[in-house]
C-alpha positions in Angstrom: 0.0 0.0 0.0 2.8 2.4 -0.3 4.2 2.3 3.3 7.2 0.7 5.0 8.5 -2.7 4.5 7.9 -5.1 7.5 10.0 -7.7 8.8 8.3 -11.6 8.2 10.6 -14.0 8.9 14.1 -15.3 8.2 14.2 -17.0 5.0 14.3 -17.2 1.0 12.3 -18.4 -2.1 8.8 -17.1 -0.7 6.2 -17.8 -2.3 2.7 -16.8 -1.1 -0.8 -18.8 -1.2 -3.3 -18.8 -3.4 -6.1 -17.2 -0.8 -2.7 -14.9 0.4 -2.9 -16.4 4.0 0.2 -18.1 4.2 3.5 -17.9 3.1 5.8 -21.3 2.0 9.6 -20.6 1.9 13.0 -22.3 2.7 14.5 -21.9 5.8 17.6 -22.8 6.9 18.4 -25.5 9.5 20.9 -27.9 11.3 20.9 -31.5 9.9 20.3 -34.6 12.4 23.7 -35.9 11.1 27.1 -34.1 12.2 25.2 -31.0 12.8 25.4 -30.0 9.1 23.2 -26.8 7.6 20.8 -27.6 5.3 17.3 -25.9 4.3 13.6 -27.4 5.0 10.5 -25.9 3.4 8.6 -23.9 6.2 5.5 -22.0 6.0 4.1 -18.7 7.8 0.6 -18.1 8.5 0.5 -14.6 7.9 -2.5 -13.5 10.2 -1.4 -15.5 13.4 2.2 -15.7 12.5 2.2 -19.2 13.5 5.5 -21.2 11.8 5.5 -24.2 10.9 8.1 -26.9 9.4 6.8 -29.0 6.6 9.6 -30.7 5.5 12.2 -33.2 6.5 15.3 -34.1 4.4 15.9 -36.8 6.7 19.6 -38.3 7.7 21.2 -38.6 4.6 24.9 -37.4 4.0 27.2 -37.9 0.9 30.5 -39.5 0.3 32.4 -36.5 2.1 30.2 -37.3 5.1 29.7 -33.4 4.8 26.9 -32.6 2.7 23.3 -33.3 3.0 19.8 -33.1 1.3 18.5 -29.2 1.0 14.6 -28.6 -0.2 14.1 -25.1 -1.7 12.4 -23.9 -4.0 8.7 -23.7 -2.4 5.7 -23.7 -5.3 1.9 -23.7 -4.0 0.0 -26.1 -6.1 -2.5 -24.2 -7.4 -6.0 -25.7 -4.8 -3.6 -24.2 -2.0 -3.8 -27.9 -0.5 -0.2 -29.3 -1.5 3.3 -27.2 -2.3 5.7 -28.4 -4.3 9.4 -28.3 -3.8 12.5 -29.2 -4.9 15.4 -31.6 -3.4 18.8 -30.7 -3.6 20.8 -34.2 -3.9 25.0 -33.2 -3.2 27.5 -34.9 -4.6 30.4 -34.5 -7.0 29.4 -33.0 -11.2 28.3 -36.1 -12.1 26.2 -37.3 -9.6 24.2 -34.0 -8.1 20.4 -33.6 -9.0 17.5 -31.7 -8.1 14.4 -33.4 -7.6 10.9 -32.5 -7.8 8.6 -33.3 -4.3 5.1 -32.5 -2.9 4.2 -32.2 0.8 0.5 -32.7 1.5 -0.1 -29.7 3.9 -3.5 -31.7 5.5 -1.4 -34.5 6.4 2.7 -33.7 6.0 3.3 -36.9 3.9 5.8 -35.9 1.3 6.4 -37.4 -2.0 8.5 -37.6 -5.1 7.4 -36.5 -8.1 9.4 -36.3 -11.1 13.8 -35.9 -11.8 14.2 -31.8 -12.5 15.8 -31.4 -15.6 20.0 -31.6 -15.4 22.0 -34.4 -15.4 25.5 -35.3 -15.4 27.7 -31.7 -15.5 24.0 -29.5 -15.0 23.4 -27.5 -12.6 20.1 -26.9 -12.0 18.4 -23.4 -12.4 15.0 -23.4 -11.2 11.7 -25.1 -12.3 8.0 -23.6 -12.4 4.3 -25.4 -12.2 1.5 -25.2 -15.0 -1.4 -23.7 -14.5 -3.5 -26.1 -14.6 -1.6 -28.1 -12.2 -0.4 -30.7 -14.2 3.1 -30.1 -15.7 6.6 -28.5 -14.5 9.0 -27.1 -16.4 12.4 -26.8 -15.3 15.9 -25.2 -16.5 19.8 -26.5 -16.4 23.0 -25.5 -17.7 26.2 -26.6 -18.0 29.8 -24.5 -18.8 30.6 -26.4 -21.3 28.8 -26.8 -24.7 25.9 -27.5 -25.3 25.2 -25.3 -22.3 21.7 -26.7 -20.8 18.5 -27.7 -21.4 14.8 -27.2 -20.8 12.6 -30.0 -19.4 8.6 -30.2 -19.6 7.4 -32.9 -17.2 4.0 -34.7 -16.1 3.2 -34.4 -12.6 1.1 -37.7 -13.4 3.7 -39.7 -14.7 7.4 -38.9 -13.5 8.5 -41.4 -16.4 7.4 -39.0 -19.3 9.2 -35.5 -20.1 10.3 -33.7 -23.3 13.6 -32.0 -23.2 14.4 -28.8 -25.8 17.9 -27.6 -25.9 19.1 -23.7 -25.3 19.6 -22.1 -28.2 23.1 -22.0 -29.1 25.9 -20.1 -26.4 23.3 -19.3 -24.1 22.6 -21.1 -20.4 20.1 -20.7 -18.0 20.1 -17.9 -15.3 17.2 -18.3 -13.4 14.0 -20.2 -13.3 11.1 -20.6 -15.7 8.0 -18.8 -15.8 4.7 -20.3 -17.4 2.4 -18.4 -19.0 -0.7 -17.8 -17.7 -2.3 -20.0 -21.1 0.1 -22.3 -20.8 1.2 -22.2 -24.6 5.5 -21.0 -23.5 7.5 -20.5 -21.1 10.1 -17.3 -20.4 13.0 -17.9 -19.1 16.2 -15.6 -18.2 19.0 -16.9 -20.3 22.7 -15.4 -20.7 24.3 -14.8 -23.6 27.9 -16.2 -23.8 29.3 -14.8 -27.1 30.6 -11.4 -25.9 33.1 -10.3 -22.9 30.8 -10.3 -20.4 27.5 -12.2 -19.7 24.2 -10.5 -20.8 20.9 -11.8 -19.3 18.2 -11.8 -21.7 14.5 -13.1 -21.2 13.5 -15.6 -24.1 10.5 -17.2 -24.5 9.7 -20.3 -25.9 6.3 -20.8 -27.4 4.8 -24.0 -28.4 4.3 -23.0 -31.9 7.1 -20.7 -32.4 10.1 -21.8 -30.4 12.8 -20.0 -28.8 12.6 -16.0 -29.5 14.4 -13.0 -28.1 11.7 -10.6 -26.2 13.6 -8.3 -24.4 17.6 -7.9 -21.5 16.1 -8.5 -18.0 16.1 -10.9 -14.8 13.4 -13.0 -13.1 10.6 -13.0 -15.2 7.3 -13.5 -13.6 3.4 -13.2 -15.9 
């Protein structure tokens, strides 16, 4: 309304409800193994205040014994009854993935859903969920050429995706955005060919593909 910013809550990736009541975001916390950091999914009811943890990356630690699972990434599904999240899996380049979870807020159980897109030597940059509830679309990029890849997957069936390269010297810089039909998908890209990296927002459109719209960050409809 035009007056001072207030203080919520510690955290990052907020994302706000449906019905605006509560807010779902990543908060960082101490593992149950070795005392090591991590990040669970948390949300804040923004009339009481009330906290709550929703998430549990459980006891798992990697080879180093130094690293553990991380959920970020908070996305409300779009009934308000379930968010999605996604899992960050540490490892060395060829074995670290992001995966794609939803926590049932009526009774906590959590459960996978579908691989984000990446792979060996991709670093995952952010996913997004369809409209209509039933896809996600995620980003990943890699240093060396080709340098990432965007992946459309069924929330139904975590078996079936459809992967579209970048187009050429350009990774991902940020997370998808859907559009509001549901017919493309902007995404912040940067542009590798000159002496220092541009960020552009491209959109690709189902009938179309991959077009140029405009420099810029953090696209949102």
């Amino acid at each position: 309304d035009g007056g001072d910013p207030v203080f919520v809550t510690e955290g990052s990736w907020p994302a706000v409800a449906p019905d605006g009541s509560m807010l779902a975001f990543a908060k960082r916390s101490v593992g149950v193994v070795n005392g090591i950091e991590t990040s669970v999914i948390a949300t804040l009811d923004l009339v009481t205040g009330v906290e709550t943890i929703v998430t549990d990356p459980g006891d798992w630690v990697d080879f180093s014994n130094s690293r553990t699972l991380a959920d970020w990434s908070p996305i409300w599904a779009p009934d308000g009854g379930s968010i999605y999240f996604a899992r960050h899996t540490p490892g060395s380049a060829s074995i670290s993935y992001d995966s794609l979870h939803r926590v049932d807020l009526s009774t906590g159980d959590a459960e996978y859903v579908a691989r984000l897109g990446g792979g060996a030597g991709n670093q995952q940059s952010g996913y997004d969920i369809a409209p209509d509830g039933n896809w996600a679309v995620s980003t990943s990029s890699s240093y060396a050429v080709p340098f990432g890849n965007l992946t459309e997957s069924s929330l139904a069936d975590s078996d079936k995706s459809t992967r579209v390269p970048l187009p050429d010297s350009l990774y991902a810089g940020g997370p998808p955005s859907y559009a509001p039909a549901q017919d493309g998908v902007v995404v912040r890209l940067y542009d590798t060919t000159g002496s220092t990296l541009a960020m552009q927002l491209w959109i690709l459109d189902d009938a179309t593909g991959w077009s140029l719209l405009t420099s810029g960050r953090l696209p949102a409809w």
